[in-house]
C-alpha positions in Angstrom: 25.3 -20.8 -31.4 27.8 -18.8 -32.9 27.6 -17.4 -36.2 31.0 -17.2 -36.8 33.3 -14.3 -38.8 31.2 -12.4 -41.5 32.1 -12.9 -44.6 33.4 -10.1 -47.1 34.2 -9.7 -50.9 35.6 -6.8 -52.5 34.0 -5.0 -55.5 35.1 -2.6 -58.2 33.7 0.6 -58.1 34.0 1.0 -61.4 32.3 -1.9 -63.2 30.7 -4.4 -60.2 33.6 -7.0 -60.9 33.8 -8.9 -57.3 36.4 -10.4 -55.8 37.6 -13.1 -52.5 40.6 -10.6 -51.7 42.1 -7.1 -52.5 44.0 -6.1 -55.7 45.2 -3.5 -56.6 44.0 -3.5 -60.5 40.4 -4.8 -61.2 41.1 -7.6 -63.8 37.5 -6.9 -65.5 37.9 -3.4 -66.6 41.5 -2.5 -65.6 41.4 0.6 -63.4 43.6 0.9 -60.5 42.8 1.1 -56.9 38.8 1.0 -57.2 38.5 -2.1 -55.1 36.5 -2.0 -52.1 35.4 -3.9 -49.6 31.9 -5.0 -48.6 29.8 -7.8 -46.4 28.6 -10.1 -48.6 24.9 -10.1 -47.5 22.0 -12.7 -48.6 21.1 -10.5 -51.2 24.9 -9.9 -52.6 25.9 -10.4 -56.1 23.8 -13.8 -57.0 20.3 -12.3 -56.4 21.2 -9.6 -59.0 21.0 -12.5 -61.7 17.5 -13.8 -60.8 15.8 -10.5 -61.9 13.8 -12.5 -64.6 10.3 -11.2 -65.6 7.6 -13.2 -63.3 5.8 -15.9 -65.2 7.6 -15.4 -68.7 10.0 -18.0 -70.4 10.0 -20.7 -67.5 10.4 -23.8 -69.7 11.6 -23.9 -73.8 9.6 -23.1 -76.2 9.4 -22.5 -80.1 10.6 -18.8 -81.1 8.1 -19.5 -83.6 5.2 -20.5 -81.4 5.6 -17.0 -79.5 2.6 -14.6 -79.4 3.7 -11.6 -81.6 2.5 -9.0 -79.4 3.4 -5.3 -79.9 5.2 -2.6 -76.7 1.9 -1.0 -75.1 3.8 2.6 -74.8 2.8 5.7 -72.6 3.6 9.4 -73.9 5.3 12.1 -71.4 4.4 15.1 -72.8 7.1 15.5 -74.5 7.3 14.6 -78.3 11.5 14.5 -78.6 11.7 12.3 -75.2 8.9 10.4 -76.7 10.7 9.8 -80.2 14.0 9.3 -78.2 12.7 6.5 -75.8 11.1 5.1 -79.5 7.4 6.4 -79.7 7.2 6.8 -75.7 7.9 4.6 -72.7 7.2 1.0 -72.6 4.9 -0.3 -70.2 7.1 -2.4 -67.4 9.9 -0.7 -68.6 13.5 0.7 -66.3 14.8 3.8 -68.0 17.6 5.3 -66.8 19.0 8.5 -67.1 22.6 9.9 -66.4 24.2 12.8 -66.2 26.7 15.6 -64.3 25.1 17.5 -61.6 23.1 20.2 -62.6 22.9 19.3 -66.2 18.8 19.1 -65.2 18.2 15.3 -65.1 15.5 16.2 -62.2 14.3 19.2 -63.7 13.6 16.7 -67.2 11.8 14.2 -64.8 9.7 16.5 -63.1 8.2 18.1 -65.8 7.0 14.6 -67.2 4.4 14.3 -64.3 3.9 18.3 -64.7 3.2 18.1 -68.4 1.4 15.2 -68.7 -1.2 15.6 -65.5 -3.6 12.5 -66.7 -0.4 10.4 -66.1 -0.7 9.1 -62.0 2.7 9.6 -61.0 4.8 8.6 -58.2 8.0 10.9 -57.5 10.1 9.7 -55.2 13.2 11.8 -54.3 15.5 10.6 -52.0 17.7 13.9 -52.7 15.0 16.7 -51.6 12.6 17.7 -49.2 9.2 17.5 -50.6 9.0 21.3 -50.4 12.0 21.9 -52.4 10.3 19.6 -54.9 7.0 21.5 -54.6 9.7 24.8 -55.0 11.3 23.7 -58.3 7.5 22.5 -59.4 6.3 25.9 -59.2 9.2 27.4 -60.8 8.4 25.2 -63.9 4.7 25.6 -64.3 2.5 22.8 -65.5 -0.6 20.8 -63.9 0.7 19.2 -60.6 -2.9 17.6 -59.5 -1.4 14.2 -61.0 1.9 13.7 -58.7 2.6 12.3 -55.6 5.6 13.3 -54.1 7.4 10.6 -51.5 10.4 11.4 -50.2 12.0 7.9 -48.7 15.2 6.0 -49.0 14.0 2.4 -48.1 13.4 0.0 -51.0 10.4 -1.9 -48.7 8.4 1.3 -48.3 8.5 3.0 -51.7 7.5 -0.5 -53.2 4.6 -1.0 -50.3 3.3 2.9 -51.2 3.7 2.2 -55.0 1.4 -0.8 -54.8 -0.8 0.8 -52.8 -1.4 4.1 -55.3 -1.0 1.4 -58.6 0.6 4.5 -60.5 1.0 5.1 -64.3 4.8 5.6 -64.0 7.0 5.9 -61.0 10.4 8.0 -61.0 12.8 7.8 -58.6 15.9 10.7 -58.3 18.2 8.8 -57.3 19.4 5.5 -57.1 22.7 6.0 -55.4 20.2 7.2 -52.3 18.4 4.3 -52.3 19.2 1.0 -50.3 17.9 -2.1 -49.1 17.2 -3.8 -45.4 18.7 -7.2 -46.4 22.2 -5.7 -47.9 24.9 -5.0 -45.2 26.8 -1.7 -46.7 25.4 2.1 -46.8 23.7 3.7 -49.6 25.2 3.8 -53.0 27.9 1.1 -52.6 28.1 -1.8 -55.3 25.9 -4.4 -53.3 23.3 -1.3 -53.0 22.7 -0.6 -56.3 23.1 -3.9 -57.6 20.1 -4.7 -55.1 18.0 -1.7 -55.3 18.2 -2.4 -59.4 17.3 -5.6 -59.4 14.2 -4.8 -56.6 13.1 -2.0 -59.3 13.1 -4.5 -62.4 11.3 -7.2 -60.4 8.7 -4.6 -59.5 8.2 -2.6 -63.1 8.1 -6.2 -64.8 5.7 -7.7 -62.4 3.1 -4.9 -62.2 3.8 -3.6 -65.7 4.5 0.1 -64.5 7.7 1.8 -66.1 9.9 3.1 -64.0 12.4 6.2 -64.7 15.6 6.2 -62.6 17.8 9.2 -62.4 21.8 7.7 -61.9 24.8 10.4 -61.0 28.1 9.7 -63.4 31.7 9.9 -62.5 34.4 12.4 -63.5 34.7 10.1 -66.5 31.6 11.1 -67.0 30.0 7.1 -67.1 27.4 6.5 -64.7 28.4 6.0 -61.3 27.7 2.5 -59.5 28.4 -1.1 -61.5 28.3 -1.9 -64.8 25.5 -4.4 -63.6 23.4 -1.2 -63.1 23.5 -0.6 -67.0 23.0 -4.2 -68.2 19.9 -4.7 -66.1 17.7 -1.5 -67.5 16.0 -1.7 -70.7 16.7 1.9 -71.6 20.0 4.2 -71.0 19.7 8.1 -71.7 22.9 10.3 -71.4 22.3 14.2 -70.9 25.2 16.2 -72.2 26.3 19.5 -72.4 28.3 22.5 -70.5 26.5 23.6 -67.4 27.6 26.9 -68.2 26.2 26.6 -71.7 22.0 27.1 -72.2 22.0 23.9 -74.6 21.9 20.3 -73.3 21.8 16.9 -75.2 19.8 13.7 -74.4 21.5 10.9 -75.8 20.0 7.0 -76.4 22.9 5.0 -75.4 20.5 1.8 -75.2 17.5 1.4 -75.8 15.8 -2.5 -76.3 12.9 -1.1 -77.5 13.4 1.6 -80.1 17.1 2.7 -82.3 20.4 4.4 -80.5 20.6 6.7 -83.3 18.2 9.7 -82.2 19.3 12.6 -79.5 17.2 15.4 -78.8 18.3 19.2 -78.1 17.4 21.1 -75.0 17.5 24.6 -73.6 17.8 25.5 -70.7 15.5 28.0 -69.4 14.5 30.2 -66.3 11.1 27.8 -66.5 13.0 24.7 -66.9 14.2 22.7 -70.3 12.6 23.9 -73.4 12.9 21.8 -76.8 14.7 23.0 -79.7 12.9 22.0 -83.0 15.3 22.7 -85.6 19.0 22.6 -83.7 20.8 23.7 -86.9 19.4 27.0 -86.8 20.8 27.7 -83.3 24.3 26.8 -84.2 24.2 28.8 -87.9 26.5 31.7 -87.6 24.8 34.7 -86.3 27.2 37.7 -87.6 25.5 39.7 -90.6 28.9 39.9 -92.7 31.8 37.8 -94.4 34.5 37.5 -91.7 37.7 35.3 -92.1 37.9 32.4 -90.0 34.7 30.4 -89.9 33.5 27.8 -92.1 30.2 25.6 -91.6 30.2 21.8 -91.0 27.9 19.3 -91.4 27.5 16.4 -88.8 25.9 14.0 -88.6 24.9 12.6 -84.7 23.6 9.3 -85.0 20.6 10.0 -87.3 20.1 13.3 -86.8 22.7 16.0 -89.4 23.5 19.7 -87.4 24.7 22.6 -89.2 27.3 24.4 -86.9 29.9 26.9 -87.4 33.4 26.5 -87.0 35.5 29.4 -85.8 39.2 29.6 -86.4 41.6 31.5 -85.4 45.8 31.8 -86.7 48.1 34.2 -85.7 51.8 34.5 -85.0 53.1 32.9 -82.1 53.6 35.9 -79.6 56.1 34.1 -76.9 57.5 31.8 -79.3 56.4 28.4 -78.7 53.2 28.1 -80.7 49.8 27.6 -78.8 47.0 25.2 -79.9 43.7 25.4 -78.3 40.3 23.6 -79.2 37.4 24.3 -77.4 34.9 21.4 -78.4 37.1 19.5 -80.8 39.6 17.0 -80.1 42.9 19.3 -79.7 45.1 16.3 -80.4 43.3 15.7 -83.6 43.9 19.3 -84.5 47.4 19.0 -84.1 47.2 16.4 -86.8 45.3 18.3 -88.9 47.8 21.2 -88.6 50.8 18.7 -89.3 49.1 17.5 -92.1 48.5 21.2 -93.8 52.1 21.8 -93.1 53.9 18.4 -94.4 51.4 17.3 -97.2 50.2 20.7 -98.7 53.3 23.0 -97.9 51.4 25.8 -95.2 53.7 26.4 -92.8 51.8 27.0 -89.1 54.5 25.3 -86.7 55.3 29.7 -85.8 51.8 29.8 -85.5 49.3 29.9 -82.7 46.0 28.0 -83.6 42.6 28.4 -82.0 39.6 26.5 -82.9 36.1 27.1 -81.1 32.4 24.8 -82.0 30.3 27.5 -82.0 27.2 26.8 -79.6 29.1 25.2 -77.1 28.8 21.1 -79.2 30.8 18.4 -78.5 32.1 17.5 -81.9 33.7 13.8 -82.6 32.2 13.2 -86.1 35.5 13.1 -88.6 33.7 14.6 -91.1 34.1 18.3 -89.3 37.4 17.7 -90.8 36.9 19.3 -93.8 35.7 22.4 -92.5 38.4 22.7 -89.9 40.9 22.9 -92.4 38.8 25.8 -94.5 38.9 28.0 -91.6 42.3 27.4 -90.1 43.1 28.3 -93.9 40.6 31.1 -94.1 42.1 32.9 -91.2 45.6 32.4 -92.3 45.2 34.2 -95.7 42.4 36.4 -93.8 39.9 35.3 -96.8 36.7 34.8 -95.5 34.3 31.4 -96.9 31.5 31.9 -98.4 28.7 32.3 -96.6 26.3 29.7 -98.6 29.0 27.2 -98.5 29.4 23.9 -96.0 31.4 20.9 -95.7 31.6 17.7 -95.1 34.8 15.6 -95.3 37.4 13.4 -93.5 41.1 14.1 -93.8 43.6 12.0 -93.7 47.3 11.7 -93.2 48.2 11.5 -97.0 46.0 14.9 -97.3 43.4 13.1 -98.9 40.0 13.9 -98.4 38.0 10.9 -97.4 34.0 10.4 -97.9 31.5 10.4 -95.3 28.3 8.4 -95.3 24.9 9.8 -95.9 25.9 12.7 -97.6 22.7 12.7 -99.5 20.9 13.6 -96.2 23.6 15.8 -95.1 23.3 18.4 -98.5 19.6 17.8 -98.0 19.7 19.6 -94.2 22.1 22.3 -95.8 19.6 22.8 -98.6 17.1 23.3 -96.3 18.7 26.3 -94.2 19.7 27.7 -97.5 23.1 27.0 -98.2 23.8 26.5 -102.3 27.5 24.6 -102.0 28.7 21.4 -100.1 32.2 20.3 -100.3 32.6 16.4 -99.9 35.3 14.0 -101.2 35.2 12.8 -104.9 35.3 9.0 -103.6 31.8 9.8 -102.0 29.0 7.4 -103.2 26.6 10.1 -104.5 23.8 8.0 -106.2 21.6 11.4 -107.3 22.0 15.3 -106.9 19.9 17.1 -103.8 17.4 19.8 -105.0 18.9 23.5 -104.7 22.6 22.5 -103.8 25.6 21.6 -105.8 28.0 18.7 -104.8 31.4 19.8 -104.7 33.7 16.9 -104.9 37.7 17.6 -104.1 40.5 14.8 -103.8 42.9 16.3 -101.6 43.5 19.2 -99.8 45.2 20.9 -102.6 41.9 20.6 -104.8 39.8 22.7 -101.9 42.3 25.3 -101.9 42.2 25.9 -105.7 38.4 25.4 -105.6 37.7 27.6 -102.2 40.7 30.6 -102.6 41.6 30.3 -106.1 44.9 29.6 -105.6 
């Protein structure tokens, strides 16, 4: 009997969106050209949706009649992961973690097992050879005598091995190498991940072991496969930083059990990623005199404030059109700072060449680095150098005003700490009491830092 012409749907690369036919704009997220085409197996698309936990919430019930029953967590060995993932992983959870290559998403995974060797773990790499695993082990140190390595691609056998070892936690690096016997399309596709996602939850929910999986990201830098893939684990961790740079940052992007606000700090090591207690210190300037041109911020990343310097640097445009250059900041947002010194305060940089550095190598996007931008782009142009106990932490705006920031109780408080005696912060800020060993500064405008910071 014949089976007649296989179906096929196309997908969007970029969030999962599916389609009967080709176009060329997805109409879910808008991108162009990211439609491809794929068989629409038995598995495709509506399986995804019945990734339910097994036995939980099959008829209505009272939200009041439900057992209050508290997350039975594991630790990793690890006490920032631990405080990240909200006091350590949840049993039956799916974390995943994302990140460029390199950045050392499998380097963080293996040293969970290595660190923590009463944890049975199952490490399956579908990237490596076991002996490059066994390699990069060695290179890290730690107590191995609790993995198992297993490197396979095929969703059947690594869930038939991990019921048969029943391990603590189970990682997998990664899913784009992973696929599934009843989906018709190669590894890493839309219908692949979707699957091998769903397959994963199924599992970690049913047998109540948490699962980590390691996701690549695009040159967007979002995680690579469907949106689907995102909305179906309970946790999402981001690592970020230059692969040049020694730092890196894990970053709670969701997280059902625990807050979004924490990061931790990492460095990068020849023995693999060691944690930085106290990232402010790191970032503090690290030149023994006064020198023009830096001024220290304080930021505030989620619920966590960083002390960092902020290096400027103005000179006279040498080929006559004036340069601007940020390296960490937003250089479109220093052009508007720049216009706004020039038309609201009366400094005159459009002859000017202008080039800002985050010292450390951060990523900054908190506006209130603002106010510390425009100290040293105007420390450098009257070659006056800040003091060195003195921070700030302030918005700007296009009037010239300076705008407040919130929590800037807990920001003096971190400055205090590191030994700084002055914080400038807007006079609109809601200060409700003074911080011990510090003295609030507040200015209106950018006018009222100058005469406060230069004297003039």
């Amino acid at each position: 009997m014949a089976t007649g012409k296989t179906k096929t749907l196309w997908f969007c690369s970029n969030c999962g969106n599916e389609s009967a036919k080709w176009m060329g704009r997805c109409p879910s997220c808008g991108e162009w050209n990211t439609m491809v085409e794929q068989p629409s197996g038995p598995s495709t698309g509506k399986k995804v949706l019945s990734a339910s936990i097994p036995g939980e919430g099959r008829s209505p019930m009272a939200l009041s009649a439900v057992e209050e029953v508290g997350e039975d967590r594991i630790s990793l060995g690890s006490a920032e992961v631990d405080r990240i993932l909200g006091g350590g992983i949840v049993k039956g959870s799916l974390v995943l973690i994302g990140g460029e290559p390199g950045i050392g998403k499998s380097t963080l995974s293996l040293q969970i097992p290595l660190s923590c060797p009463g944890l049975r773990t199952l490490y399956v790499t579908g990237e490596e050879s076991v002996r490059q695993v066994r390699m990069r082990a060695d290179r890290l140190g730690g107590d191995s005598s609790g993995c198992y390595i297993y490197s396979e691609t095929l969703m059947d056998s690594i869930l038939s091995e991990a019921q048969r070892i029943a391990p603590d936690l189970m990682i997998v690096d990664s899913v784009q190498t992973m696929y599934c016997n009843g989906v018709e399309s190669t590894a890493g596709s839309v219908s692949q991940i979707k699957e091998v996602a769903a397959s994963l939850l199924r599992f970690a929910k049913g047998s109540g072991i948490p699962v980590i999986l390691i996701g690549h990201i695009t040159k967007e830098g979002s995680i690579a496969g469907p949106k689907v893939l995102e909305h179906i684990v309970d946790v999402v961790l981001q690592f970020e930083g230059e692969n040049r740079g020694a730092y890196r940052i894990l970053r709670s992007i969701k997280n059902r059990f625990g807050s979004t606000s924490e990061l931790a700090v990492f460095e990068m090591t020849g023995t693999g990623l060691r944690t930085v207690e106290n990232p402010s210190e790191m970032l503090m300037p690290f030149h023994g005199e006064d020198l023009s041109g830096t001024a220290v911020s304080v930021m505030l990343d989620g619920a966590r404030p960083f002390l960092f310097e902020v290096q400027a640097l103005v000179s006279s445009a040498v080929y006559g059109t004036a340069q601007r250059s940020a390296t960490g900041f937003d250089v479109r947002r220093l052009n508007m700072l720049l216009a706004v010194l020039e038309r609201r305060a009366g400094f005159k940089l459009a002859q000017k060449d202008v080039f800002l550095n985050m010292a450390g190598g951060m990523r900054i996007n908190d506006p209130a680095c603002d106010l510390a931008v425009i100290a040293a782009v105007l420390s450098s142009n009257f070659d006056v150098p800040v003091p060195r106990n003195v921070c700030f932490a302030g918005e700007v705006g296009l009037s010239g005003e300076i705008r407040p920031v919130p929590q800037v109780e807990r920001r003096a408080g971190e400055a205090s700490r590191l030994g700084l005696r002055k914080i400038y912060v807007s006079q609109y800020s809601k200060v409700d009491h003074g911080v011990d060993g510090i003295t609030i500064v507040k200015v209106a405008d950018i006018a009222a830092l100058v005469r406060s910071l230069f004297g003039n």
